[in-house]
N, C-alpha and C positions, 0 to 999 in steps of 0.2 A: 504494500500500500504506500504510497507516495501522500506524503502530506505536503501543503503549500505551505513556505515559509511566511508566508505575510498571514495566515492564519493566527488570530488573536491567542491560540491556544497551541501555537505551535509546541511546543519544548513539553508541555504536556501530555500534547497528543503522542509524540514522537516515545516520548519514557512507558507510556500506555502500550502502544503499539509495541515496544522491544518488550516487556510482559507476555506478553499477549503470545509471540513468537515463543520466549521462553517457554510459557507452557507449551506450545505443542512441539518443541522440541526437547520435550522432557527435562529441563531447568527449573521452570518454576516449577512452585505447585497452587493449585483454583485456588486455595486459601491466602495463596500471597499475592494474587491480585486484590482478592478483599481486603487484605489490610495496605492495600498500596493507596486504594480506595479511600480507606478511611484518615490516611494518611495525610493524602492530597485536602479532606474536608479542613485539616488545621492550617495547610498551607495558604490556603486562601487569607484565613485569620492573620496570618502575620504579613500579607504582602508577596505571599512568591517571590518573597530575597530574603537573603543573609543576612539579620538585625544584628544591632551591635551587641547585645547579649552572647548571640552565636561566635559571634567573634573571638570575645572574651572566652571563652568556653574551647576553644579550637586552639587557643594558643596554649591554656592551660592545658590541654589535649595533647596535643603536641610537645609540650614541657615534659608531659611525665612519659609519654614515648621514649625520647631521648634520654631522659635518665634511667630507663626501664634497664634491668640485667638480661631480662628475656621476656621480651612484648611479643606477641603476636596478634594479628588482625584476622579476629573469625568473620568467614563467610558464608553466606546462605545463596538460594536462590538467586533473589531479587536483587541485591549486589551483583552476583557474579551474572548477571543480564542487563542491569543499568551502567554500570561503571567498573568491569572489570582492569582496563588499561590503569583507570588511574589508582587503585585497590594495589595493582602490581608496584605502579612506579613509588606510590608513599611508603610502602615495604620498602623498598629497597633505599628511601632515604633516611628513613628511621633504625632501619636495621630491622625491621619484623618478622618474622617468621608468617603463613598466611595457611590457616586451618580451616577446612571446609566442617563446617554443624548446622544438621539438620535439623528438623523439625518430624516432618515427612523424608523420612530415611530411607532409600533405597540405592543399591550398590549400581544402579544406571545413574541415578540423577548425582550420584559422588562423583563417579567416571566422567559425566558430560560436565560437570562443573568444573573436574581436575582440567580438563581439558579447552577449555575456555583460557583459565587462568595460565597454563603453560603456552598456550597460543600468543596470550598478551604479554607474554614475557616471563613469567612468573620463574625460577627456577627448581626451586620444591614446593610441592603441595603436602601440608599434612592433614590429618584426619581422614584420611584413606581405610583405613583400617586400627581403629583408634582402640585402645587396649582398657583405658583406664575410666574409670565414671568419677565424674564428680557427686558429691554427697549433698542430695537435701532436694535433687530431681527424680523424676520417677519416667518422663517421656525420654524419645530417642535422643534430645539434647543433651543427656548426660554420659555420651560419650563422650572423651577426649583424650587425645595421641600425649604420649604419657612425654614424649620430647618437643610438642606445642603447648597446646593452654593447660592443661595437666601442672607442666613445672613452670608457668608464667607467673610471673609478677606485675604487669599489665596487658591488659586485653581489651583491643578497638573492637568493640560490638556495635555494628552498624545494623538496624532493622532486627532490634531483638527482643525475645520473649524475658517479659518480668521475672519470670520463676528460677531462669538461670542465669538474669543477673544477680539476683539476691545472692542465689547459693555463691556465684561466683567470689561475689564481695563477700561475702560468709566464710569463703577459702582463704579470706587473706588478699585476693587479688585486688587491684585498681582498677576498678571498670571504668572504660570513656565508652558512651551510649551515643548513637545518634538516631534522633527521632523525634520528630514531627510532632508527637502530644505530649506537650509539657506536663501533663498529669498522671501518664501511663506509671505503673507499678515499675516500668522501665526507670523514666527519668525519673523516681523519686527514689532509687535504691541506688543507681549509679554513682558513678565516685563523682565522675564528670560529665554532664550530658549536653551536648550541643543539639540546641533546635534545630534544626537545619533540613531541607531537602538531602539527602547522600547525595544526590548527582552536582549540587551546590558547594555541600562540604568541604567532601574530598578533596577538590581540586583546590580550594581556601588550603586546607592543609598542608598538601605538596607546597604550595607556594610557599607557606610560615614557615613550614617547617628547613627549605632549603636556606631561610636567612637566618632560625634560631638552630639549626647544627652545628653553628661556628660560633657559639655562645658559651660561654664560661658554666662549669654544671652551677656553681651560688648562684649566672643569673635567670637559669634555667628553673632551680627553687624558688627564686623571689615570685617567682610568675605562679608557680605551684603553689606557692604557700600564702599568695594573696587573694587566689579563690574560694567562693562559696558555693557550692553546687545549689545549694538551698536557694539563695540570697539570688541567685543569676536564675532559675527558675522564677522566682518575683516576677524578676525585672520583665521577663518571658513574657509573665499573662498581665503585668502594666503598660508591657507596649503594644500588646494586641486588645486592649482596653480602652490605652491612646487613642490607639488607630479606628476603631468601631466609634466613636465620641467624634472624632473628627472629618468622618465623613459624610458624604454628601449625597445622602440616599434621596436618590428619585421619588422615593413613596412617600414623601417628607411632604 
């Protein structure tokens, strides 16, 4: 399907559309376009761009990346269908390790994900055959490769289920969450969670991250240890409080 780019809705239609493909090439799963879905319903709320909240949030993001001993970036689905290039390239500037976890678990939709991600550069893929469970999950998610998120110390959870972020931060980890409802059981467990569209994000990150790599680790902490995940959640639903206050509805 060809979308016109002067279409008001182009960039959405277009992240709809690579969905859409995912599923019927066994990537996604139906479930994860429902939450792409519901996802998209907050996005409106904030403007369909990066607020300065997300910002804040992305660099402290990125802060504990870099100081990480052993980070890695789990993927799903809908990541490795919206933004796998750039999934690839922030690994590699952070140093990540990159684990595929499911939800809807099956050893095709691992393969075609593995495959994706080595396509875009990737050089190893773990959670292939992941050995080890995390404690305090009960679905497929609590698998994890005993040499990935298993023995991490932070973990970029991009479009993730609440239940194993908690446990995650439960284990000791630093979870950075990115997701679109400030109030999900996600953002309110996570260590750091950037509002953000992931097709938005991501690329914000590569970018931060390639100027805060050459950064001293104190001014790497100072960034870290001036964040409130709470406090930046606030600011989340004040600016999209803002923003509904100050406009200029037609039905008016």
């Amino acid at each position: 399907m060809k979308i016109p780019r002067e279409h008001p809705r182009y960039l959405s239609l277009k992240e709809r559309h690579k969905l859409v493909e995912g599923y019927r090439d066994g990537v996604t799963a139906l479930a994860g376009l429902i939450a792409h879905g519901r996802g998209e319903a907050f996005d409106y709320l904030i403007g369909e761009k990066t607020i300065p909240p997300a910002v804040n949030a992305i660099k402290a993001g990125v802060a504990a990346l870099l100081l990480a001993d052993s980070p890695v970036i789990s993927v799903n689905g809908n990541t490795a269908a919206l933004c796998p290039t750039e999934i690839v390239e922030l690994s590699k500037i952070v140093g990540a390790k990159i684990e595929i976890n499911l939800f809807y678990r099956s050893q095709d939709r691992i393969k075609k994900i593995r495959e994706i991600l080595i396509k875009n550069g990737a050089d190893e893929v773990y959670g292939v055959t992941p050995t080890k469970e995390i404690s305090g999950i009960s679905s497929e998610r609590r698998w994890a490769d005993k040499d990935g998120i298993y023995s991490s110390d932070v973990v970029l959870v991009p479009l993730e289920d609440g239940d194993r972020t908690e446990a995650l931060v439960n284990s000791g980890k630093k979870v950075i969450a990115i997701d679109l409802n400030p109030l999900s059981r996600t953002s309110l467990t996570a260590s750091i969670t950037i509002v953000d569209n992931v097709t938005r994000a991501v690329p914000i990150m590569i970018k931060i991250a390639e100027e805060m790599r050459g950064w001293d680790n104190s001014e790497l902490r100072r960034v870290l240890a001036s964040f409130d995940n709470y406090k930046n959640l606030r600011e989340v639903l004040l600016a999209i409080k803002t923003r509904l206050e100050e406009m200029d509805f037609p039905l008016q």
